[in-house]
C-alpha positions in Angstrom: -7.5 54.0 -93.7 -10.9 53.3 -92.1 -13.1 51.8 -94.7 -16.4 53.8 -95.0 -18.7 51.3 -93.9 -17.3 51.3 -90.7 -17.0 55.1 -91.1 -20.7 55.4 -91.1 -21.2 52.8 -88.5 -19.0 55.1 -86.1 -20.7 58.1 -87.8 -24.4 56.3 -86.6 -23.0 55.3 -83.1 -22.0 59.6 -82.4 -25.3 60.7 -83.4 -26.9 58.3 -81.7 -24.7 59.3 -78.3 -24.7 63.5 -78.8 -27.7 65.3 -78.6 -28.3 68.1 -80.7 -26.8 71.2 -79.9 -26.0 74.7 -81.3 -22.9 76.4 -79.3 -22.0 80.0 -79.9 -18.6 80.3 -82.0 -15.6 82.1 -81.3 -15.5 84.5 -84.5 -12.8 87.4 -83.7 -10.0 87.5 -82.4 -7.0 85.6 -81.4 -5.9 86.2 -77.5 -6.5 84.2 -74.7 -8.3 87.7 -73.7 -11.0 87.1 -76.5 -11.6 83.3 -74.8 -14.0 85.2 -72.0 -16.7 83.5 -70.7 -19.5 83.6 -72.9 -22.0 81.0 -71.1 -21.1 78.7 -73.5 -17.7 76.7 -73.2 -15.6 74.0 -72.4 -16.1 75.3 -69.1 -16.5 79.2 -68.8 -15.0 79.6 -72.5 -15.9 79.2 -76.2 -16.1 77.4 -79.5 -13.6 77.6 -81.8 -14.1 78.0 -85.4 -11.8 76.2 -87.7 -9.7 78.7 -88.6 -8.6 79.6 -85.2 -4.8 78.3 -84.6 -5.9 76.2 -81.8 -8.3 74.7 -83.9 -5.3 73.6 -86.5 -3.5 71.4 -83.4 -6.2 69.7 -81.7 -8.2 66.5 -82.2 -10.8 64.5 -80.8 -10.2 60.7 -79.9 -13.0 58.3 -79.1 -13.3 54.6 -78.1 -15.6 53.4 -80.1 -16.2 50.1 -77.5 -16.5 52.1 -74.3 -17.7 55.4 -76.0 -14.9 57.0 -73.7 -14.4 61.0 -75.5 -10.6 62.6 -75.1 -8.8 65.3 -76.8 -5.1 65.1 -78.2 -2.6 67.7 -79.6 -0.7 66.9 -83.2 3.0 66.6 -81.8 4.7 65.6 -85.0 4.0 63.0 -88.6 1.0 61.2 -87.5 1.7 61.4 -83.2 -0.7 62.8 -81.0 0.1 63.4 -77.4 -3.0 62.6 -75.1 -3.4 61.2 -71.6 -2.7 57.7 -70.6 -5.6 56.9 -68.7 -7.1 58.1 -72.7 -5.7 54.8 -73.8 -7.4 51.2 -73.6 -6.3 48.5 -73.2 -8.2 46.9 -76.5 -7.1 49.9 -79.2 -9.0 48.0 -81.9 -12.1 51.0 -82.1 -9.6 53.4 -80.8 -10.6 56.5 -83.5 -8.9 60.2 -83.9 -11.8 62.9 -85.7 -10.5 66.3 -87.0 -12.9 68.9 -87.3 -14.2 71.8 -84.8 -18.0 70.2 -84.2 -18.2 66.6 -83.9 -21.3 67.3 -82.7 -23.3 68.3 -85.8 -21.4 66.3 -88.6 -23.7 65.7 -91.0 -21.5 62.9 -93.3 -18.4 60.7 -92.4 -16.1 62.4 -94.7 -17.1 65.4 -92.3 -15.4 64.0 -89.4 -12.4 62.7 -91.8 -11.6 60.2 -89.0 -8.5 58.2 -89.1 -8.3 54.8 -87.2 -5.3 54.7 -84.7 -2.7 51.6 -85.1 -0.2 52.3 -82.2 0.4 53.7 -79.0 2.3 53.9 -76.6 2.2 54.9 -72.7 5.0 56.6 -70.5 6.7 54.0 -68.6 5.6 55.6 -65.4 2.0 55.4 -65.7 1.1 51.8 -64.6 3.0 51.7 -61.3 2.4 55.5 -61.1 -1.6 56.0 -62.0 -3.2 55.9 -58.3 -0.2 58.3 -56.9 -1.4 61.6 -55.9 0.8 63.3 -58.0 3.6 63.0 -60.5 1.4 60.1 -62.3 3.0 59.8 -65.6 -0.2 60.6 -67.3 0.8 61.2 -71.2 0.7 59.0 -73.8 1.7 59.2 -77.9 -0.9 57.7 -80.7 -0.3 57.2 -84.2 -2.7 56.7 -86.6 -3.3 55.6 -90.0 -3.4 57.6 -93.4 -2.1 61.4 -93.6 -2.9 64.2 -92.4 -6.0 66.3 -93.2 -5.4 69.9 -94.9 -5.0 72.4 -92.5 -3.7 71.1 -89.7 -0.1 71.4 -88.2 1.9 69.7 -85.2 1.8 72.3 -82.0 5.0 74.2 -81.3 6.1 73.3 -77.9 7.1 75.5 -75.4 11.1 75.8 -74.9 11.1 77.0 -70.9 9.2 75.6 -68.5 10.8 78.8 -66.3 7.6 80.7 -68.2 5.4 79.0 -66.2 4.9 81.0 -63.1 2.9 81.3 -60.8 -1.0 83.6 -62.0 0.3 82.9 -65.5 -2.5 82.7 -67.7 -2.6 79.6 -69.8 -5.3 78.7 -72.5 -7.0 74.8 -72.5 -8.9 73.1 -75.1 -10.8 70.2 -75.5 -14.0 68.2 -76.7 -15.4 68.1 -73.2 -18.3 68.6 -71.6 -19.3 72.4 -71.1 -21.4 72.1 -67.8 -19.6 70.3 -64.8 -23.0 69.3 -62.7 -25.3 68.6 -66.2 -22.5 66.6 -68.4 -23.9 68.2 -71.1 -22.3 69.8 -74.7 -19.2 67.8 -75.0 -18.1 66.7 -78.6 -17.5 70.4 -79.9 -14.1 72.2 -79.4 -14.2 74.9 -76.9 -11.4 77.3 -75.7 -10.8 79.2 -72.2 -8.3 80.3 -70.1 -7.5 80.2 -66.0 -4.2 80.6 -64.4 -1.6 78.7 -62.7 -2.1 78.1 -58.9 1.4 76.0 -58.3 3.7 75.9 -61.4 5.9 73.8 -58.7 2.9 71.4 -57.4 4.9 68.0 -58.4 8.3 67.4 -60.3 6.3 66.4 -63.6 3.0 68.7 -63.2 1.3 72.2 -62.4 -1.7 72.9 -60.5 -4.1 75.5 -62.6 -6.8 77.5 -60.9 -10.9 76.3 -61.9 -12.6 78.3 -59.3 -13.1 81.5 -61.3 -16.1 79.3 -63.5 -13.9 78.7 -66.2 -11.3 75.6 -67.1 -11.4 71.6 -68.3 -13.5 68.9 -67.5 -14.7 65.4 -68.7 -13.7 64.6 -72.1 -10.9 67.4 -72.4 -8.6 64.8 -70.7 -5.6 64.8 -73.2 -6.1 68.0 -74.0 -3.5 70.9 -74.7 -2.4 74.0 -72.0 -0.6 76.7 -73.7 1.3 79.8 -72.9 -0.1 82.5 -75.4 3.2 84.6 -76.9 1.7 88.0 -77.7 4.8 89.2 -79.8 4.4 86.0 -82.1 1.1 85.7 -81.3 1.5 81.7 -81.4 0.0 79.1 -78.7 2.8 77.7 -77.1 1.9 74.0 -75.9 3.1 72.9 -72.5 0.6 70.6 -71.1 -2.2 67.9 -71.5 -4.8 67.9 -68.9 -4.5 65.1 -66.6 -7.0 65.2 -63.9 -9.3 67.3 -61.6 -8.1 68.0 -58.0 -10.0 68.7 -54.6 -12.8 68.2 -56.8 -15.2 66.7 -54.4 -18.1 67.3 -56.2 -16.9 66.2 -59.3 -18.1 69.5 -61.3 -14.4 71.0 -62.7 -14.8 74.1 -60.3 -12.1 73.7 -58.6 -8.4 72.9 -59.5 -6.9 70.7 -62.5 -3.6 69.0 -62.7 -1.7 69.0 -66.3 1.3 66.7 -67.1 4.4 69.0 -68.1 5.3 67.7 -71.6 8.8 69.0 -71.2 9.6 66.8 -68.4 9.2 63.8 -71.0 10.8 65.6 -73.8 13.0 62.8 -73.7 10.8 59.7 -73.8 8.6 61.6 -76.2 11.5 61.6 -78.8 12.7 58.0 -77.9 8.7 56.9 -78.4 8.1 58.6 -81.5 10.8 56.6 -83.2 9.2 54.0 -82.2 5.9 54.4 -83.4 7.3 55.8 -86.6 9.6 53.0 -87.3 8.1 50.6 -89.5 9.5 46.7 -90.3 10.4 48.2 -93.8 12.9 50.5 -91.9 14.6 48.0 -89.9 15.9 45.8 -92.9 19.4 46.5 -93.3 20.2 48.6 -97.1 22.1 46.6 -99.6 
């Protein structure tokens, strides 16, 4: 665990980096229908409150040495599943905050931060990260002390056949709400926009910005879900990678999202790994 003077050293460092903000809150309602754009958002969305399911999943992660904001889904124990470009190469001030509105914490034990103590990146990323597509961009963190009350890992989706072409899918993230003023990031927001090429690259889809709503900077990491309405559960199938044909570098037009079950595989084989203490290797008398 973090100790709490460096709690309220990190605690200082946020305020001293947000400015002070009051976004609307997403109050009824859980559909991707009721995540209309409300002039408000992650980007043409809104803010969650935490007792929406999203809110149970997702998590803010910030570099305390470069200031650098991402946004991770709970996969399983203590993992997270986030971008790889979301993880330096110095992890030392790398920190994960729970909570709905980083933005207006008022105490450390408001942000009930936990410091992160592994990591690890898909194989593919290094040789992979300036490719144009298929980049490997996911990565798993673990971090230290247990898990807060109230949150759960995401359920994954089990067929990547459901993601077809004008499906709608929902994002979230910590990110900035306004593409061409950088502004609001820090608080978690909701919207939804639909898929433009579920077959854009062997490991990623291609989702549709150009209706005013989807992800920007800061919701890198952050979870894509297929909605189930007979369930009514989120159904996480990708972290948002990067923006594409974005020339202007304002989110309005597409974004790429890694497809976590293309790395269903390494994400099993990683999370024994970076579950797997020394304790466990010593062979049992």
């Amino acid at each position: 665990m973090v100790q709490s003077h460096a709690k309220l050293t990190l605690l200082t460092t946020l305020f001293l980096s947000m400015a002070a903000c009051s976004p609307k809150t997403f109050e009824t309602g859980n559909s991707p229908a009721d995540l209309q754009a409300q002039g408000d958002a992650i980007i043409g969305g809104v803010a969650l409150p935490q007792e929406h399911p999203v809110s149970k999943n997702v998590v803010a992660i910030f570099d305390n040495l470069t200031k650098g904001l991402c946004t991770g889904s709970l996969y399983k124990d203590n993992l997270i599943i986030t971008a790889a470009h979301c993880i330096p190469e110095d992890k030392s001030q790398l920190f994960v905050f729970f909570g709905t509105d980083i933005k207006n914490a008022k105490t450390a034990a408001d942000l009930q931060l936990r410091k992160v103590d592994k990591a690890e990146i898909s194989p593919y990323y290094a040789s992979r990260k300036k490719a144009t597509r298929d980049q490997g961009d996911i990565a798993l963190v673990h971090f230290e002390g247990a898990l807060p009350a109230g949150y759960s890992q995401s359920t994954l989706l089990s067929d990547t056949k459901l993601l077809l072409k004008d499906t709608p899918v929902v994002l979230a993230g910590y990110g900035i709400d306004n593409g061409k003023l950088k502004t609001g990031s820090f608080v978690l927001r909701a919207t939804f926009v639909s898929i433009a090429k579920p077959d854009f690259a062997l490991t990623e889809v291609l989702l549709d910005q150009t209706q005013g709503r989807g992800a920007c900077h800061g919701d890198s990491g952050g979870p894509a879900y297929v909605y189930n309405k007979v369930s009514k559960t989120y159904l996480l199938w990708g972290i948002t990678s990067r923006g594409d044909n974005d020339l202007n570098d304002d989110c309005s037009q597409y974004s790429v999202y890694t497809n976590i079950l293309a790395y269903s595989t390494w994400l099993r084989e990683a999370s024994k790994r970076l579950t797997t203490s020394v304790r466990d290797l010593v062979p049992k008398q």
